[in-house]
TORPA-4810 file (N, C-alpha, C, O; in nm, 3 decimals):
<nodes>
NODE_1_14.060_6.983_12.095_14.006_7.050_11.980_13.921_6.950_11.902_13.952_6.836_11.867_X
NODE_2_13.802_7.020_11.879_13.744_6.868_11.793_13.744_6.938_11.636_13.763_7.054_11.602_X
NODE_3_13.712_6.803_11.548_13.747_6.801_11.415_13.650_6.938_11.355_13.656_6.964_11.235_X
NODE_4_13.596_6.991_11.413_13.492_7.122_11.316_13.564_7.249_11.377_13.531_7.357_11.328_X
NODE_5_13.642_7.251_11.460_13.713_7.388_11.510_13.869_7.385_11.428_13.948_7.291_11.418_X
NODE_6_13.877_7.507_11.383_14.048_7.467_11.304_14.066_7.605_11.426_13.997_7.655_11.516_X
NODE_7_14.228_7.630_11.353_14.287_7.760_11.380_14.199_7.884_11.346_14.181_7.975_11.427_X
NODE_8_14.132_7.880_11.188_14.078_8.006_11.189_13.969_8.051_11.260_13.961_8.170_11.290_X
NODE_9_13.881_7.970_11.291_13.787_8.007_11.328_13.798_8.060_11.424_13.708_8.132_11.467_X
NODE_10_13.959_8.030_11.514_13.913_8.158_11.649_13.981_8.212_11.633_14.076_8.185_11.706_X
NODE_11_14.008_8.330_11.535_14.050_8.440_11.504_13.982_8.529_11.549_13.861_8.510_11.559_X
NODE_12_14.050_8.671_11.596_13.947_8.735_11.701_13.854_8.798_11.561_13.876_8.817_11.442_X
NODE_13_13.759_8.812_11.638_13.627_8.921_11.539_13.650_9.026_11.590_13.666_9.041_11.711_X
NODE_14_13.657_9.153_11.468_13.673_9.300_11.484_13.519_9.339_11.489_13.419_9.297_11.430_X
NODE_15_13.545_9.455_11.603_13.404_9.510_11.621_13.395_9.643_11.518_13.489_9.697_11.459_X
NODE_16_13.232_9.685_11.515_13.303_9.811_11.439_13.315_9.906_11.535_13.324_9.852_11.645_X
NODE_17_13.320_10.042_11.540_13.348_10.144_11.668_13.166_10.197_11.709_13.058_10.199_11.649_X
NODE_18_13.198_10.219_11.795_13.076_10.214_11.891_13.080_10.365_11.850_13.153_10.428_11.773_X
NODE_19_12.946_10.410_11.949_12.900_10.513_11.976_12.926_10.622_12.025_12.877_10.735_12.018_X
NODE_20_13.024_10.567_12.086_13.139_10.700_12.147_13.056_10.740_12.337_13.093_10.823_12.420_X
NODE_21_12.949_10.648_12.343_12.903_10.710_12.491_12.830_10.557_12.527_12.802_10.474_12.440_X
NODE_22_12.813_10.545_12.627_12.735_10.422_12.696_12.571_10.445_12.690_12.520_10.550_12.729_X
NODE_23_12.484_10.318_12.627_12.337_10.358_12.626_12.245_10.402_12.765_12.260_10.354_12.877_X
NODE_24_12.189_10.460_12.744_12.107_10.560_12.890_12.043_10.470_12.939_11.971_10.388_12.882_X
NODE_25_12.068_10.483_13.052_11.900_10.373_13.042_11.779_10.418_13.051_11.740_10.534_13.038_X
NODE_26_11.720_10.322_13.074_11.547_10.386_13.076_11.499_10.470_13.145_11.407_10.535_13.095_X
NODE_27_11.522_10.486_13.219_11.498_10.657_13.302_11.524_10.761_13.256_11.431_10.839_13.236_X
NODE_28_11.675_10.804_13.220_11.715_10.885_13.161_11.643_10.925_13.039_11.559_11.012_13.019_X
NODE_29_11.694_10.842_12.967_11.559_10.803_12.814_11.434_10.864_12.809_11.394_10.939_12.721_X
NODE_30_11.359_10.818_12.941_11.212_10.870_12.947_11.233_11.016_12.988_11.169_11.104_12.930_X
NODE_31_11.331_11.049_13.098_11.323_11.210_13.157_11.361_11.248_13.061_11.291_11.346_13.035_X
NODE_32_11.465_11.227_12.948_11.512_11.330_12.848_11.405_11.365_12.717_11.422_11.445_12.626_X
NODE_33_11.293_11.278_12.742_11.121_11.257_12.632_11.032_11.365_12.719_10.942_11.427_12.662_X
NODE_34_11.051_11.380_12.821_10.963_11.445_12.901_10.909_11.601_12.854_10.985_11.697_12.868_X
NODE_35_10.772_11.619_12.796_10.711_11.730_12.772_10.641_11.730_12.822_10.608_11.622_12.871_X
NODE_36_10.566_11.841_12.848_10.462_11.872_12.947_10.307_11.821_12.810_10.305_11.845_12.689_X
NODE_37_10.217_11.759_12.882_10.081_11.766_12.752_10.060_11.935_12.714_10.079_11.958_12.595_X
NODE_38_10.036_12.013_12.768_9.996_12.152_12.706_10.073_12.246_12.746_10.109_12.279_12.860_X
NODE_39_10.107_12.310_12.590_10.256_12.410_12.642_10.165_12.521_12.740_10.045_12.541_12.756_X
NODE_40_10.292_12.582_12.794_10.288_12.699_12.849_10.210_12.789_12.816_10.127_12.852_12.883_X
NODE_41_10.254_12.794_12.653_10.133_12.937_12.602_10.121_12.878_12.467_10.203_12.844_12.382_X
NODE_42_10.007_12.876_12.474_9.901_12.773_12.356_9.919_12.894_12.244_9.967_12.883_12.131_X
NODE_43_9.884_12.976_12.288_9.918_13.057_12.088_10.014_13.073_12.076_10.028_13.161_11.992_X
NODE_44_10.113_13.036_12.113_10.250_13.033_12.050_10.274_12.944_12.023_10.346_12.938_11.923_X
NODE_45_10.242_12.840_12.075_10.298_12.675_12.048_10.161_12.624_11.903_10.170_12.537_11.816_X
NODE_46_10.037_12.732_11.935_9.965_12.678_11.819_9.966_12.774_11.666_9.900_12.744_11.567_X
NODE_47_10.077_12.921_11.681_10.116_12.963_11.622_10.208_12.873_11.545_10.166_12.827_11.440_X
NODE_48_10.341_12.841_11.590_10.470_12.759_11.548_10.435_12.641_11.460_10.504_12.602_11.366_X
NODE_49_10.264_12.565_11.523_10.237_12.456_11.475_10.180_12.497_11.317_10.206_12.421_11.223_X
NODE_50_10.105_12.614_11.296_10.056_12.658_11.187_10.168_12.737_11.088_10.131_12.746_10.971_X
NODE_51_10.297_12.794_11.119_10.397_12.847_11.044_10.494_12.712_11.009_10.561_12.709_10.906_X
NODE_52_10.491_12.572_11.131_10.568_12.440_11.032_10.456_12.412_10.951_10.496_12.405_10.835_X
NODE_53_10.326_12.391_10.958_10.266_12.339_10.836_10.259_12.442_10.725_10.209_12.421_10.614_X
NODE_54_10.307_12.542_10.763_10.253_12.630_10.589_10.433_12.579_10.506_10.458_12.529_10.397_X
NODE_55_10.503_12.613_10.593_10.602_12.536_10.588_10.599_12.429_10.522_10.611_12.443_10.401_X
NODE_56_10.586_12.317_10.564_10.563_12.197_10.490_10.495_12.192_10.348_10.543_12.142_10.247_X
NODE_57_10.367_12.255_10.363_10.300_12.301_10.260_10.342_12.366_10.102_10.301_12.338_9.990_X
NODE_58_10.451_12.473_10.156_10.511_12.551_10.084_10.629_12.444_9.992_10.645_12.455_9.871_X
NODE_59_10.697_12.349_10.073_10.788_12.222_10.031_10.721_12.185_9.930_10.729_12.211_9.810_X
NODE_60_10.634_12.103_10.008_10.570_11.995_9.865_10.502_12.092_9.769_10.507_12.057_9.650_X
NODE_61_10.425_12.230_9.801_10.430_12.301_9.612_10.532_12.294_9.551_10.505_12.262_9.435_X
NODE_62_10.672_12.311_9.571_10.767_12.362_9.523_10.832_12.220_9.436_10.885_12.212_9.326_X
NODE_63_10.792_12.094_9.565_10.864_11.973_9.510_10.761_11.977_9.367_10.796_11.984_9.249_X
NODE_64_10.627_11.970_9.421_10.559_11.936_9.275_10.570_11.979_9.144_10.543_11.921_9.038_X
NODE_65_10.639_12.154_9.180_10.635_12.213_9.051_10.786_12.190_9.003_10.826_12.222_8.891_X
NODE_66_10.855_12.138_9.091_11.028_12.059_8.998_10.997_11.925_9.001_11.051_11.856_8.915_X
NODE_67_10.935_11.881_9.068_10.940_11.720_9.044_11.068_11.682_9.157_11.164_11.612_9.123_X
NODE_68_11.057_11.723_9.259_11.197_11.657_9.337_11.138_11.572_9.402_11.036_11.608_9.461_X
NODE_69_11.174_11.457_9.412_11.136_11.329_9.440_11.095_11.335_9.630_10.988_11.306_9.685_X
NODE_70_11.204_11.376_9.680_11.253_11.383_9.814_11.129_11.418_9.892_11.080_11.363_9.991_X
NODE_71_11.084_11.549_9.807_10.960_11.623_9.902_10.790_11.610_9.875_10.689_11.651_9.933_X
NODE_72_10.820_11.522_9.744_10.694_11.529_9.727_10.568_11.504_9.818_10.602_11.480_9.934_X
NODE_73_10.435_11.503_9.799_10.368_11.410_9.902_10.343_11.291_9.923_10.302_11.263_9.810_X
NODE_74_10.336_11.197_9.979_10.375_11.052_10.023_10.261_11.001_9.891_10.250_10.880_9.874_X
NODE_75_10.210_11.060_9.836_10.121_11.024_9.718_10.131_10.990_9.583_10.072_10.923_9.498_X
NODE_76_10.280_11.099_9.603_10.339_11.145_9.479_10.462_11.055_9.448_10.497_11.046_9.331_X
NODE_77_10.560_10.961_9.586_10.640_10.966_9.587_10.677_10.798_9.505_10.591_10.710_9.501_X
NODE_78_10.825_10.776_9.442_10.862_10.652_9.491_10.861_10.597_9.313_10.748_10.603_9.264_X
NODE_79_10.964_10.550_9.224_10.996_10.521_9.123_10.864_10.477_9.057_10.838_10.536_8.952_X
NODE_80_10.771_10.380_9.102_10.644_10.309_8.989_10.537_10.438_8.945_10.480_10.453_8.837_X
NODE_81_10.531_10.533_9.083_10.446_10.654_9.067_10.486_10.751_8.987_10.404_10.818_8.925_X
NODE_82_10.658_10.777_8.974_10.704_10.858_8.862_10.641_10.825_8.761_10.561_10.891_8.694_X
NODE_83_10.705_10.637_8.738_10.683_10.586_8.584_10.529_10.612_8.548_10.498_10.647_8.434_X
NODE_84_10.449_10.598_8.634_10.298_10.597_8.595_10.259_10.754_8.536_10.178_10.777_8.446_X
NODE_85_10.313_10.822_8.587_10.310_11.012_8.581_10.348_11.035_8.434_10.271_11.079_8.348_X
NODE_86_10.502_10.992_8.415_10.561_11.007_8.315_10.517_10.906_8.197_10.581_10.946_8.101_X
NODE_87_10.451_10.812_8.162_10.341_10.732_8.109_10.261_10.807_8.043_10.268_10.823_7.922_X
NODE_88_10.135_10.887_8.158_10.048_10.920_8.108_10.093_11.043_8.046_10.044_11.080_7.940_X
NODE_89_10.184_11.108_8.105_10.193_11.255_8.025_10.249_11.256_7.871_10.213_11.326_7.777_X
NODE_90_10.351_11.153_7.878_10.422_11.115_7.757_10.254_11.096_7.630_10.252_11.133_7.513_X
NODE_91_10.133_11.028_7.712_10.049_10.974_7.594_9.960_11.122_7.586_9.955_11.212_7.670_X
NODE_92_9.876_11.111_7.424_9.757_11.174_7.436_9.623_11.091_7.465_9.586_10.984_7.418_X
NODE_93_9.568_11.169_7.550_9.461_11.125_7.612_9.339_11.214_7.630_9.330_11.336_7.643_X
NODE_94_9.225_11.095_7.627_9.076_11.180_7.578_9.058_11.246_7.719_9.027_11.363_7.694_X
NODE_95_9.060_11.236_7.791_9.046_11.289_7.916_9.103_11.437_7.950_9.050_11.513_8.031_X
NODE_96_9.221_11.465_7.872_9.291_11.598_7.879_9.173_11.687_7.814_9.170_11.799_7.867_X
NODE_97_9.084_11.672_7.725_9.012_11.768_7.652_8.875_11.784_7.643_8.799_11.861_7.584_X
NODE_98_8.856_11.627_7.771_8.691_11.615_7.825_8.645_11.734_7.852_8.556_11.777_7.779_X
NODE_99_8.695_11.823_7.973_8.629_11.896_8.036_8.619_12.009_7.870_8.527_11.960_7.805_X
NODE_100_8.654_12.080_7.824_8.684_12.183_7.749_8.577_12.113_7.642_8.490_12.188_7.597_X
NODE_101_8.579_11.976_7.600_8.445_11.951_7.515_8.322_11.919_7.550_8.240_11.901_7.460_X
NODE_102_8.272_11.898_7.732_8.167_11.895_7.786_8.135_12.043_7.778_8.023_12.055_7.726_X
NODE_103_8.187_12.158_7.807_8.165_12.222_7.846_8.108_12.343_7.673_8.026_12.435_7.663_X
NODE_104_8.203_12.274_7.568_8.119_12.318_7.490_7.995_12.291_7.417_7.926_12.374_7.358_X
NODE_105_7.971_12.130_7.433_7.837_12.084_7.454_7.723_12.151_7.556_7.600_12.146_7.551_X
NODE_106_7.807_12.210_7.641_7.713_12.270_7.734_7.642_12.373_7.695_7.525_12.402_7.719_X
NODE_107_7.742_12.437_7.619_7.707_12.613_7.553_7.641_12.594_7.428_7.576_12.695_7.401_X
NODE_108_7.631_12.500_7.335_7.575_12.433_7.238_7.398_12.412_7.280_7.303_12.456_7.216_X
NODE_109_7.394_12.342_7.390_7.271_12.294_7.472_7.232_12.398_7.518_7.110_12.393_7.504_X
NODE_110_7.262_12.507_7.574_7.219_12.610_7.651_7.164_12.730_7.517_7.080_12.813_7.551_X
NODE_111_7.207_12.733_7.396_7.193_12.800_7.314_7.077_12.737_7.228_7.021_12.801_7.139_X
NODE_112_7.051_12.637_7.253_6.977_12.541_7.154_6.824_12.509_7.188_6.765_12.402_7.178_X
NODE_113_6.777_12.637_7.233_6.668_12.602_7.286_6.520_12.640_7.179_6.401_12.616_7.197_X
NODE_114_6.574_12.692_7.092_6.487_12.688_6.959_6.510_12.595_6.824_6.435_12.619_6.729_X
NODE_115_6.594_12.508_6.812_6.642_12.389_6.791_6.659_12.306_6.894_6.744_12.351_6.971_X
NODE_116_6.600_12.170_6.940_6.546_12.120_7.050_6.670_11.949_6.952_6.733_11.865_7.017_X
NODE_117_6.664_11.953_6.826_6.717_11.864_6.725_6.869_11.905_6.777_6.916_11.828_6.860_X
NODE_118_6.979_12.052_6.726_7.056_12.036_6.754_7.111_12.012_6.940_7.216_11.955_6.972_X
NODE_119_7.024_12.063_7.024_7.058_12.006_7.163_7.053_11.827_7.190_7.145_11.760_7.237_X
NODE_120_6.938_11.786_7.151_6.953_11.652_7.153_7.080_11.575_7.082_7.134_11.483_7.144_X
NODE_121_7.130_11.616_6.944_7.270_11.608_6.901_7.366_11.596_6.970_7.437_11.496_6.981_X
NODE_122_7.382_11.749_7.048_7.439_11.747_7.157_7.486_11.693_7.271_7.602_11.679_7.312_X
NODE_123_7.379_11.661_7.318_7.361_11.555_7.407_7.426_11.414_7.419_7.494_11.365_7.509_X
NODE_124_7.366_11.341_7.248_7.467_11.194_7.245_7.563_11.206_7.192_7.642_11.112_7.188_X
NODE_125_7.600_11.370_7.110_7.769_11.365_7.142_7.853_11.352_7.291_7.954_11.292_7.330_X
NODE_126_7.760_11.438_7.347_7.848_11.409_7.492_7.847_11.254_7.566_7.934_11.221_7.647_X
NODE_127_7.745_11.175_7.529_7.773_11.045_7.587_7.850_10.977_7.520_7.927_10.896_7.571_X
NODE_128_7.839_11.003_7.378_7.979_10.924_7.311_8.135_10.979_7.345_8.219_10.892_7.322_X
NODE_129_8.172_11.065_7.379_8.258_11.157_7.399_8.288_11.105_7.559_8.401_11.124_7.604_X
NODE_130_8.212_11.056_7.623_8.215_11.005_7.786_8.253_10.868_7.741_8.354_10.831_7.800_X
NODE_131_8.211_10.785_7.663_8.221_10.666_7.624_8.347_10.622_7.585_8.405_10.521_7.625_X
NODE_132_8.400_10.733_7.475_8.558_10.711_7.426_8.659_10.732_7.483_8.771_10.697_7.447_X
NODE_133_8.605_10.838_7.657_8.699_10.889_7.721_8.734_10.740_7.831_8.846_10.715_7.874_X
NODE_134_8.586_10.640_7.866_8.618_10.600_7.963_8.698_10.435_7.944_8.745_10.359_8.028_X
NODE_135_8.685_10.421_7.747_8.727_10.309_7.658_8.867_10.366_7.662_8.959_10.285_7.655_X
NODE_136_8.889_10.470_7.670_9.058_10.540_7.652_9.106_10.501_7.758_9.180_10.403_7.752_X
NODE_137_9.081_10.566_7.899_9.119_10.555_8.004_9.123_10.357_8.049_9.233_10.328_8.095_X
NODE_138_9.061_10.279_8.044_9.075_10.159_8.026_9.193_10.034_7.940_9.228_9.920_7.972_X
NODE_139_9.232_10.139_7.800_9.359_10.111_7.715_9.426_10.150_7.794_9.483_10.063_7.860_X
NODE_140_9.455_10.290_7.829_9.570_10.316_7.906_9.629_10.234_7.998_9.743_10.191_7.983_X
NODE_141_9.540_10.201_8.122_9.561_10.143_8.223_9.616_9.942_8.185_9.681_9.866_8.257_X
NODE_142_9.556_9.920_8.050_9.588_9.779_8.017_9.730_9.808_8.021_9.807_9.764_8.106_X
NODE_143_9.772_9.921_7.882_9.893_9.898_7.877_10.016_9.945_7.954_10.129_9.900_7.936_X
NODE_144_9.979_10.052_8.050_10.043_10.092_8.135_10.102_9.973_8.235_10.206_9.978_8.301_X
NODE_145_10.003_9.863_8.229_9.975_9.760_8.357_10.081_9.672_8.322_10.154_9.620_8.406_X
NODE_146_10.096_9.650_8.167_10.194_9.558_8.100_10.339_9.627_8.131_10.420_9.564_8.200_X
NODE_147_10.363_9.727_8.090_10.503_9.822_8.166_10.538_9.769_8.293_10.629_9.700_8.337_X
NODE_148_10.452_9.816_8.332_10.437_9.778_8.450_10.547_9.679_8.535_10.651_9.699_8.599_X
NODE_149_10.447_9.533_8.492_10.484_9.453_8.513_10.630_9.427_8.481_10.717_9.368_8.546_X
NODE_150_10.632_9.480_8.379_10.750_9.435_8.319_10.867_9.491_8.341_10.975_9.432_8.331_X
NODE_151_10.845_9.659_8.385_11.009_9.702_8.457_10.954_9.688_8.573_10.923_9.807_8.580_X
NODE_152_10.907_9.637_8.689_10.897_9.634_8.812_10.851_9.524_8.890_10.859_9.513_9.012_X
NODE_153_10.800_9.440_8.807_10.755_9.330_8.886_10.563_9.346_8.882_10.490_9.439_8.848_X
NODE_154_10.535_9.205_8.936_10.407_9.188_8.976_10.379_9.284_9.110_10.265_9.326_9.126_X
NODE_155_10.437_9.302_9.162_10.472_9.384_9.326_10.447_9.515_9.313_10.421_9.589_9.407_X
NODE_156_10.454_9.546_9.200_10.438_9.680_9.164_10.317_9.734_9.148_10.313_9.853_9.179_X
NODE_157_10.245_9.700_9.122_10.105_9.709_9.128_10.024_9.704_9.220_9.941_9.615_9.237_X
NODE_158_10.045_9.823_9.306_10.011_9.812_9.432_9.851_9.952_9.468_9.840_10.051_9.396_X
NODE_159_9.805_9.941_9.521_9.681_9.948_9.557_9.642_10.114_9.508_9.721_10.206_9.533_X
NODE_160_9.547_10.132_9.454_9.501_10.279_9.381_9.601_10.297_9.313_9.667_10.387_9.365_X
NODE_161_9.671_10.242_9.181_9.754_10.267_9.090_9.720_10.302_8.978_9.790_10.358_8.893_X
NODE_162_9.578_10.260_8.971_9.478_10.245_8.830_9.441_10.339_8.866_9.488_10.426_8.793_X
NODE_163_9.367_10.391_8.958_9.310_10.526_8.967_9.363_10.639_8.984_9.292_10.739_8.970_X
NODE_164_9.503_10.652_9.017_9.598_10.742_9.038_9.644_10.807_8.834_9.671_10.919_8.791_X
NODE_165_9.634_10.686_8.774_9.632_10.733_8.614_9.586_10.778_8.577_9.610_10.882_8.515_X
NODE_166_9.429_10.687_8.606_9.356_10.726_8.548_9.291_10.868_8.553_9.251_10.917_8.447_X
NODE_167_9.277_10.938_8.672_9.267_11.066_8.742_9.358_11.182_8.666_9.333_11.299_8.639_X
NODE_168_9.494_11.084_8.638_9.558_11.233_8.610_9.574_11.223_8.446_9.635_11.310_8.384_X
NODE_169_9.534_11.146_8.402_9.480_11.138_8.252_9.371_11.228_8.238_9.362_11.300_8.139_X
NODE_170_9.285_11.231_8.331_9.156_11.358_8.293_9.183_11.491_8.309_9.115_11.584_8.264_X
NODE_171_9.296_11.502_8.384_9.315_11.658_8.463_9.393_11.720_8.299_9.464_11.661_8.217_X
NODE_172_9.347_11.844_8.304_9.384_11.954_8.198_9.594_11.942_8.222_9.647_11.964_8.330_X
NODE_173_9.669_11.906_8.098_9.756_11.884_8.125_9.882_12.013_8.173_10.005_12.006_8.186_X
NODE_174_9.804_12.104_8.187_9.894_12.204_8.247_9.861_12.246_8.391_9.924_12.325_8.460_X
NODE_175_9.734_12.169_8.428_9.688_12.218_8.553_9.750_12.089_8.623_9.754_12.112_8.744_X
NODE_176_9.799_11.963_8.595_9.826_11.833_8.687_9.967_11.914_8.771_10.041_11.998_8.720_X
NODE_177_9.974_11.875_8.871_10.024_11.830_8.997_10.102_11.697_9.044_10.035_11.605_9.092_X
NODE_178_10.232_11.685_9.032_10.339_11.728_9.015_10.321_11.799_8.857_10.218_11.785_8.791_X
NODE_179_10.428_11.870_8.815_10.408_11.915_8.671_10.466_11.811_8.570_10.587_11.790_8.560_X
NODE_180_10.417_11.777_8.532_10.448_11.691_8.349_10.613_11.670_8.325_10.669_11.766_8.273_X
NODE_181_10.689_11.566_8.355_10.855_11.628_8.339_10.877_11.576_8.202_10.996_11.560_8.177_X
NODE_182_10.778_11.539_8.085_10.844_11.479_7.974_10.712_11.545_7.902_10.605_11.583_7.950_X
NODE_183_10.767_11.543_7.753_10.701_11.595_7.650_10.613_11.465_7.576_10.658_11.351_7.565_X
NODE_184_10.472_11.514_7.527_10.371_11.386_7.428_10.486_11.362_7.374_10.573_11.441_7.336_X
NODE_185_10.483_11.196_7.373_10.564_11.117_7.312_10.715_11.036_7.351_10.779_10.945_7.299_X
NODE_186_10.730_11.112_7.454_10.865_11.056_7.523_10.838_10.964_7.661_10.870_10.979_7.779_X
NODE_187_10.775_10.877_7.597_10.728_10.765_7.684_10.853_10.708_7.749_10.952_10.700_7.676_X
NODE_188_10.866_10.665_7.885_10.961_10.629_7.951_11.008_10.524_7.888_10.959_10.469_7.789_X
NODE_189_11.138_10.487_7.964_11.206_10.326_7.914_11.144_10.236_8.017_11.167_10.116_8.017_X
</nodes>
């Protein structure tokens, strides 16, 4: 016995319980993978393929409009993307009311064609109004970025995160996708 082996160390090691069957081997394996390339009868097999995707389809509406984590789309999914969701919805933002004030600049401009003064008005309201939306959307993302960091790490900040905000900062807040799970003002922890 040399001096680095005692008694315990050869104590038997417990396994944990197996599988209950012996592994196949590779033959088996491959014959039991074995599909033919083109089924039998193509509109049925390209039927089935179009009733799992509406299928699928039908999931992730449903996840989006509860917010269930599980099903969402791989877009939607995964704790930093909640926090970012629940972020922006918690804030008010110029972007929620862009479209609804371009659009009445529009009707302003379209009406204004015997006043040529109030359309031009018009007009650099709407670039200022683009200006404050895109100075807004820029705060957001600073301070979102600081959260960020700070419940999740530097790691967290991972690729189209800024634009994933920033996007759903513009969308009309009853039309966004997943739906809104917190009320203006109940900014996450």
């Amino acid at each position: 016995m040399t001096p680095s082996t005692t008694g315990d160390d050869l104590a038997p090691v417990e396994r944990a319980a197996g599988k209950g069957h012996p592994t196949p081997k590779r033959k088996e394996a491959q014959a039991a993978n074995k599909r033919p390339l083109v089924p039998d009868d193509r509109r049925a097999a390209a039927k089935a393929a179009r009733a799992k995707a509406r299928a699928e389809r039908e999931r992730e509406y449903q996840a989006m409009q509860t917010g269930d984590e599980k099903n969402l789309p791989y877009r939607d999914r995964g704790p930093v993307r909640r926090y970012v969701r629940n972020y922006v919805d918690a804030r008010w933002n110029v972007g929620e009311f862009f479209l609804f004030l371009a659009l009445g600049f529009l009707v302003v401009t379209l009406f204004a064609g015997q006043a040529p003064v109030l359309a031009l008005v018009a007009l650099v309201a709407l670039y200022v109004v683009v200006l404050v939306a895109i100075v807004d959307a820029f705060v957001l993302w600073r301070l979102l970025k600081k959260r960020l960091v700070a419940k999740f790490g530097e790691d967290a900040l991972g690729r189209g995160l800024a634009m994933y905000a920033v996007m759903r900062a513009f969308q009309i807040r009853r039309a966004r996708l997943p739906k809104p799970q917190v009320k203006h003002g109940e900014y996450p922890v």
